[in-house]
C-alpha positions in Angstrom: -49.0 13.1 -107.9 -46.3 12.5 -110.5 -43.0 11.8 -108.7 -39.5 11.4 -109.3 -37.3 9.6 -107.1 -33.4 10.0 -106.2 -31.0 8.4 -104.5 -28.5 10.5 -102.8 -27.3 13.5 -103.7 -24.8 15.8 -103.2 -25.5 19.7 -101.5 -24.3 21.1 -105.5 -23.4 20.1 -108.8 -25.0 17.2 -111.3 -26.8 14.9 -108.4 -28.3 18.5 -106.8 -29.0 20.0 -111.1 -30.9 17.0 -111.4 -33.2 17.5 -108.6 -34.0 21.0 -109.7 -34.3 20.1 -113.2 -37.4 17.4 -112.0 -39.1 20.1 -109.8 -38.6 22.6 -112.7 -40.0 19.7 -115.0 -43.0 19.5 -112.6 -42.4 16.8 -111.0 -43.2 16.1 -107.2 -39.2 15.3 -105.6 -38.5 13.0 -103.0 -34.7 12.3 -102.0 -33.7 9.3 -100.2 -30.3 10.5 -98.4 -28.3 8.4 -95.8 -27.1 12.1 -94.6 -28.3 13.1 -91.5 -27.0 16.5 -91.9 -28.9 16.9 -94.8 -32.3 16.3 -92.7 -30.5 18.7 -90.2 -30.4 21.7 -92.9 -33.9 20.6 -94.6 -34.1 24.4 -95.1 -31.4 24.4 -97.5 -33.0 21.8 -99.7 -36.3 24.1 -101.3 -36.2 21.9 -104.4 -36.7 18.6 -102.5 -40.4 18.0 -101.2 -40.1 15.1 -99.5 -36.7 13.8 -97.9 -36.4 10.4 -96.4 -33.5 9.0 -93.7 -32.5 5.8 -95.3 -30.1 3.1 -95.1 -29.1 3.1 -98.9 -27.1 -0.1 -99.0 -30.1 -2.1 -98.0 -32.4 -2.6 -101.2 -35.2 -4.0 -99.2 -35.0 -0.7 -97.0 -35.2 1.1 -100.5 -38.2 -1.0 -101.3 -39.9 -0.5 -98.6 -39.5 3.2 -99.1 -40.4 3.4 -102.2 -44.2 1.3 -101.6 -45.4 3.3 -98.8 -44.6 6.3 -101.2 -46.8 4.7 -103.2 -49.4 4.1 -100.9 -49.6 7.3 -100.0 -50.6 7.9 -103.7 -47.4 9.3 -105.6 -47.3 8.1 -109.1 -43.6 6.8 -108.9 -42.5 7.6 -113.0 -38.5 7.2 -112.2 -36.2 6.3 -109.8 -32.7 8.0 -110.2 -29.4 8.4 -108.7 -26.6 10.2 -109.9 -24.5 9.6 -107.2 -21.6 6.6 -107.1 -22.2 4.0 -106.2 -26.0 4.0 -105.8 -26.6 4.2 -109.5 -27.1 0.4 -110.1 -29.4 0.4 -107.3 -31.7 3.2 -108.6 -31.9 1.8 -111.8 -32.8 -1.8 -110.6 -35.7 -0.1 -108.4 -37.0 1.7 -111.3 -36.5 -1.6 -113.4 -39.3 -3.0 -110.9 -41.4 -0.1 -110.0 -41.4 1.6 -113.3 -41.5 1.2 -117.2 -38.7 3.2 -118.1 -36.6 0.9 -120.6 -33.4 1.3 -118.4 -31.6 -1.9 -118.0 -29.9 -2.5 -114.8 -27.6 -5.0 -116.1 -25.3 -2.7 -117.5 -25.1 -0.1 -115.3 -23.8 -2.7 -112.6 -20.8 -3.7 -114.5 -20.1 -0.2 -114.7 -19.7 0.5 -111.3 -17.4 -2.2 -111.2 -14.4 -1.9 -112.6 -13.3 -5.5 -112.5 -16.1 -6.1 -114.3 -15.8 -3.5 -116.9 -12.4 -5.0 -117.4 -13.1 -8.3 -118.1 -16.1 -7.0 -120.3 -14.1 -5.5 -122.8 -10.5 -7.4 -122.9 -10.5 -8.3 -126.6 -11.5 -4.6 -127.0 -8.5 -2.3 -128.7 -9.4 0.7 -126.5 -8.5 -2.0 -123.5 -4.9 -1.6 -121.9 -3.2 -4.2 -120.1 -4.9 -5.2 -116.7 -4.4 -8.1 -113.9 -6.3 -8.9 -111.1 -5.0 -9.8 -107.3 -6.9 -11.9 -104.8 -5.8 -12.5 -101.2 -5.6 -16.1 -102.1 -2.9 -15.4 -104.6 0.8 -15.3 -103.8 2.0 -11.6 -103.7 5.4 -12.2 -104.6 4.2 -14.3 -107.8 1.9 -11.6 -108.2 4.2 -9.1 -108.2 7.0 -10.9 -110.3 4.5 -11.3 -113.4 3.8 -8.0 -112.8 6.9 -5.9 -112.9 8.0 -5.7 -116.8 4.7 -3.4 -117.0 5.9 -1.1 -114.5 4.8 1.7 -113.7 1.3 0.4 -112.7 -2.0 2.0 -111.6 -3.6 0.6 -108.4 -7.4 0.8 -107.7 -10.3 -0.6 -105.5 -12.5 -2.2 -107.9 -15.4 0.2 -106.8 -13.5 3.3 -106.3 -15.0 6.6 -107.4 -13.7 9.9 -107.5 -9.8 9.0 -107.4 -9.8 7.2 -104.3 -8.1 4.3 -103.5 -6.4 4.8 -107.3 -2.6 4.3 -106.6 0.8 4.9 -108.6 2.9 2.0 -108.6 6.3 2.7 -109.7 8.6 -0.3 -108.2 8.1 -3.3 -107.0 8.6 -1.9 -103.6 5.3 0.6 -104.4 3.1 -2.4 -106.2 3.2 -3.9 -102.9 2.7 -1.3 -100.7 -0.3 0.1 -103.0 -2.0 -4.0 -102.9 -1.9 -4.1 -99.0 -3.1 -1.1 -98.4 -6.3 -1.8 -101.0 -6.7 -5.2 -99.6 -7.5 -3.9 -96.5 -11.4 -3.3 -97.9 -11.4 -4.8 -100.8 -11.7 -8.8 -101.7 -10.3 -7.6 -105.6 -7.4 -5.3 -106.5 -7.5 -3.9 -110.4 -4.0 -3.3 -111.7 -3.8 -1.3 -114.9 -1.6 -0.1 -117.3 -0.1 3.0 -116.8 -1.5 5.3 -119.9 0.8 8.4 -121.2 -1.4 10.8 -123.5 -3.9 13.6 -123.6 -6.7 12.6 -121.5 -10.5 13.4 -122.6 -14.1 12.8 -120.4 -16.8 11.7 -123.4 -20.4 12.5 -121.9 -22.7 10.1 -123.6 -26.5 9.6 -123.9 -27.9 6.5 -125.6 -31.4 6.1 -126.7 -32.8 3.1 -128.3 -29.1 1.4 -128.9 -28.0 5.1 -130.6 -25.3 6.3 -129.2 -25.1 10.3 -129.0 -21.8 11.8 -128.1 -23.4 15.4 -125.9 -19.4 16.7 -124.8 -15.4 16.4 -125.5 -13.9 17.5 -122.9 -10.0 17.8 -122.2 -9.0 17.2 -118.9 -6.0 18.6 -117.2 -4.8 16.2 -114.5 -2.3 17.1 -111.2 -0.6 14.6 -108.9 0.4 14.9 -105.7 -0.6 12.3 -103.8 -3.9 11.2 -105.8 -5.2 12.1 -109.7 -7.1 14.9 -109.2 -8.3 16.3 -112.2 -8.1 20.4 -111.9 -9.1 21.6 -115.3 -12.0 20.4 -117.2 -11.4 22.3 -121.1 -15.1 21.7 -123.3 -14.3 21.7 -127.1 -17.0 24.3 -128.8 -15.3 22.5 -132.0 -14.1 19.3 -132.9 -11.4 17.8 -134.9 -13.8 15.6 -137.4 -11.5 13.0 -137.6 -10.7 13.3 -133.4 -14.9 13.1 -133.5 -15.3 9.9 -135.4 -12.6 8.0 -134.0 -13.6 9.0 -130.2 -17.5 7.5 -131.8 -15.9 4.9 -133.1 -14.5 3.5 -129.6 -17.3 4.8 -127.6 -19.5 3.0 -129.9 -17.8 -0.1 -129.4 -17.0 -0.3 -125.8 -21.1 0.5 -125.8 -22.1 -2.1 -127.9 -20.3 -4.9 -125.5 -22.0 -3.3 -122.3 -25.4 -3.8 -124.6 -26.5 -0.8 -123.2 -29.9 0.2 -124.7 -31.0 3.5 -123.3 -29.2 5.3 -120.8 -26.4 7.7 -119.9 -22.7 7.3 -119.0 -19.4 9.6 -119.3 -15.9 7.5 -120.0 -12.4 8.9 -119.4 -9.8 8.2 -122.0 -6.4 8.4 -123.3 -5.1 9.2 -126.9 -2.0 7.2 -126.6 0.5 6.8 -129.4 -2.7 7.4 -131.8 -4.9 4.3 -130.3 -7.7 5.3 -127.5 -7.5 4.0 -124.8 -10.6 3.5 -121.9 -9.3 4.8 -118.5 -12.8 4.4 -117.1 -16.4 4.4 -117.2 -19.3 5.2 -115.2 -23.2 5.1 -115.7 -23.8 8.8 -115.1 -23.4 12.6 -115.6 -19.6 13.5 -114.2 -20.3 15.2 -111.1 -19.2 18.8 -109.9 -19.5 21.8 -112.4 -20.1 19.2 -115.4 -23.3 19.8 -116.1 -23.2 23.7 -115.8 -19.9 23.5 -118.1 -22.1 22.1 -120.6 -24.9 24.1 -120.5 -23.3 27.4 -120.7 -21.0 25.9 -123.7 -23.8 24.4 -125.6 -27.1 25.5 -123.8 -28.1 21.6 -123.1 -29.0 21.3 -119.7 -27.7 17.8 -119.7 -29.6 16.5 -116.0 -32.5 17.1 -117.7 -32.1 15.6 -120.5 -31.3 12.5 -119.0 -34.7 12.8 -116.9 -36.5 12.9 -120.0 -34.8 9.8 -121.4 -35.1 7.7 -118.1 -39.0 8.9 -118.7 -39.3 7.1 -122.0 -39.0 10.7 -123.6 -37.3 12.0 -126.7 -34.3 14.2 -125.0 -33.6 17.4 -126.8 -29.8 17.5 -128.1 -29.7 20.5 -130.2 -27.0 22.7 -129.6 -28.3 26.5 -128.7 -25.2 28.1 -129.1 -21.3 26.7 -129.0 -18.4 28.5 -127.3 -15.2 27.0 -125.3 -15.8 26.3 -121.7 -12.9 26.4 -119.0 -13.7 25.0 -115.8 -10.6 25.6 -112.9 -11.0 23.9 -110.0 -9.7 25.2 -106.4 -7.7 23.1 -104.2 -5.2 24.2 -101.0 -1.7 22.4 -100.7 -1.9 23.0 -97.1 -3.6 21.3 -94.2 -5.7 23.8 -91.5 -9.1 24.9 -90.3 -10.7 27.4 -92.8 -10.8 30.5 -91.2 -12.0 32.8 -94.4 -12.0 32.6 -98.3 -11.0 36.1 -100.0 -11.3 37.3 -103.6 -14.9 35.8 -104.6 -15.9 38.9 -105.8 -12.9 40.2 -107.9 -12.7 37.0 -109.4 -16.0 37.0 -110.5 -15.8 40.3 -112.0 -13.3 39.1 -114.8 -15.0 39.6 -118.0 -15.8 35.9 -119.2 -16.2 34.3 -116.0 -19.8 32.4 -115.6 -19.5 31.1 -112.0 -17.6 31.2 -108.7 -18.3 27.8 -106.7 -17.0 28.2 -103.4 -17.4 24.7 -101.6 -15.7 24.6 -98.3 -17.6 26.3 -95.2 -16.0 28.6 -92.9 -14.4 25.8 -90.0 -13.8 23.0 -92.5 -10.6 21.0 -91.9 -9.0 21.5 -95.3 -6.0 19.8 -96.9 -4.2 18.7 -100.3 -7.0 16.8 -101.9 -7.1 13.2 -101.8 -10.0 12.6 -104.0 -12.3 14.6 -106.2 -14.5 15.6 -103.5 -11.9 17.2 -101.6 -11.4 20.0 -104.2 -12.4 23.7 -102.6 -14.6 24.7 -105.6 -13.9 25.9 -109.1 -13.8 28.9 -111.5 -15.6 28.4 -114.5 -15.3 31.0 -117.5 -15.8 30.8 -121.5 -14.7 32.5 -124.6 -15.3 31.9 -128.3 -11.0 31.3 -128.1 -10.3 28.0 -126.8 -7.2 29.5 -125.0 -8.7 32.4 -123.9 -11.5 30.3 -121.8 -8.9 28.8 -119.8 -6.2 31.9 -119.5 -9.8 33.7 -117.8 -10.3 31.1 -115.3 -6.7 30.9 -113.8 -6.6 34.4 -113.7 -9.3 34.6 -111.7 -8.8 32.1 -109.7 -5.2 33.5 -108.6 -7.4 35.9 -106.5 -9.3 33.4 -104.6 -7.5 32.5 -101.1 -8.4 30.4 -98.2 -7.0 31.6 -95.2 -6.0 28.4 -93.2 -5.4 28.1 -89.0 -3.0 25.3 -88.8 -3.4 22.1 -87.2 -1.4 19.4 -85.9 -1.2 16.4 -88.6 0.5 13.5 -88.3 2.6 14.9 -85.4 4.0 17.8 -87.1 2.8 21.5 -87.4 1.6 23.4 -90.5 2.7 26.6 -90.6 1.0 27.6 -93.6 -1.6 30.1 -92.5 -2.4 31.5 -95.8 -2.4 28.8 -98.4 -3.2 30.2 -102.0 -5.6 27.9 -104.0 -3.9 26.1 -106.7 -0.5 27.0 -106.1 1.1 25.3 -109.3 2.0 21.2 -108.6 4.0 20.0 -111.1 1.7 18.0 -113.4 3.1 14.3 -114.1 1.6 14.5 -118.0 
């Protein structure tokens, strides 16, 4: 019985696509899920034959897992996760248990962003960076530190926007470093990058490097980055093309990357690119349906068939602008109802309504990626018109809040409109 493995996985999106992708390929499924809830609503989960309760962190655990699958005679042909941060894991299992050509070398220094750092600092597409330990002095930390103000803060293993700070004092640098050090042995400081910002979704096969997406991102800040708009260019600039290769290519090329797949966020600033970050994997959320209905690559399986040892197919079936708006609430209360699904999916242009949130779910401004409500996601063959769609339809979605008490004080917001505009710092 030919089987694919995952680790983790998330109810939608790429990590879920990429399960149904491997049944649709043929393959027997077997997810190995820390989620208890997940075992609890096994119904919901048709796509998955087999689901395991596993601690995920411990690799002999995953071992173990994975040789009394074995014995019970699946043919293991790939081990997968496209799920932070158990991508380094999966790929070092399939390193032992299958032949798949996916080093695991790289992919751990991905996930690691102190390590990505110091990978590529004589790279151009590298912006100033320092690192704190708990055996530095703070204050000498902090004095070397404050011409390059204002300063991102992050966990070196933070996915997702959390634990990613703005620094914009002295007074906020510290703050931002003691509350990181709390879990963390390493705190990354970064340059703070102005510009447009772009997610590059990449597949590399046999040292190639094939650039699959472009996509603009639209970024709001409250009290995280949360990206809310995820634009995919159905054209591209030439020139914008071979100078985002060129930097890809290079930053690549010093991972020594071989075969495998990987999006990277970054900034255009004053005419140089710049890398904000990198991870070993198909972005999450709506990412891989964005690019399927822009270019009609279904890019989850695609990957499969290059962690497989097969050819994946590239070619573009059709190319149109894709607008993906995502839902959040600027509120904080128990989700009583959402309203407006249906008129908002019965704009003309509109491909999807992704509801997330379950009736009951404490809701609040989003302090990571997973905290957004859901998304609209509509195209056009007018670049503008793909994203005018999706906000329009999305002004009709509402989730109905019930306050709560937070942080001692009331909410009074009972009916908090998704996406009610925040002020965008770009």
């Amino acid at each position: 019985m030919q089987t694919i493995v995952f680790i983790e996985a998330n109810k939608s999106g790429s990590s879920r696509e990429a399960i149904k992708a491997a049944e649709r390929l043929g393959f027997f499924t077997v997810l190995l899920t820390k989620k208890q809830h997940f075992i609890d609503q096994r119904i919901e989960f048709p796509d998955v034959h087999q689901m395991i309760l596993v601690e995920l962190f411990v690799y002999d655990k995953l071992k173990e897992n994975i040789i009394k699958l074995q014995k019970q005679g699946k043919q293991i042909k790939c081990i997968l996760s496209f799920v932070d941060p158990f991508v380094h894991e999966a790929s070092a299992l399939s390193e032992e248990f299958c032949s798949s050509g996916i080093s695991a070398g790289p992919i751990l220094k991905m996930e690691n962003k102190v390590l990505t750092r110091e990978l590529l600092k004589d790279l151009s597409s590298s912006p100033h960076y320092a690192i704190y330990t708990p055996d530095d002095s703070l204050e000498n930390f902090i004095h070397k530190q404050k011409s390059y103000l204002p300063l991102i803060v992050k966990s070196p293993v933070s996915a997702g926007s959390r634990d990613v700070l703005l620094a914009n004092d002295k007074k906020q640098l510290k703050l931002a470093i003691q509350k990181l050090l709390n879990n963390n042995n390493q705190i990354l400081v970064e340059e703070y990058l102005t510009g447009p910002q772009y997610l590059i979704e990449v597949l590399v096969r046999n040292g190639k490097v094939h650039i699959i997406a472009i996509i603009e991102q639209e970024i709001t800040f409250t009290q995280r980055f949360i990206v809310t708009g995820y634009g995919l260019l159905a054209e591209i600039d030439q020139s914008l093309y071979d100078k985002i290769l060129e930097a890809v290519s290079s930053i690549l090329k010093a991972f020594q990357m071989n075969n495998g797949a990987c999006h990277l966020e970054m900034r255009l600033v004053q005419g140089s690119w710049k890398l904000v970050e990198i991870n070993p994997r198909i972005a999450g959320g709506a990412m891989n349906r964005i690019i399927e209905v822009g270019y009609g690559i279904n890019l989850v399986e695609e990957t499969i068939q290059l962690m497989l040892g097969n050819k994946p197919n590239l070619t573009k079936k059709h190319s149109k602008y894709v607008y993906a708006h995502y839902l959040t609430v600027d509120a904080t209360g128990k989700l009583i109802e959402v309203t407006g699904k249906n008129r908002s999916s019965q704009y003309p242009g509109v491909e999807e309504v992704y509801i997330k949130p379950r009736k009951g779910t404490i809701l609040g401004p989003p302090l990571s990626m997973g905290d957004r409500c859901g998304y609209i996601l509509a195209s056009s063959d007018v670049k503008e018109e793909a994203k005018r769609i999706a906000k329009e339809a999305a002004s009709e979605v509402r989730f109905i809040l019930d306050p709560i008490q937070k942080y001692g004080e009331i909410n009074h917001d009972y009916y908090s409109k998704n996406l009610i505009p925040f002020n965008s710092m770009w």
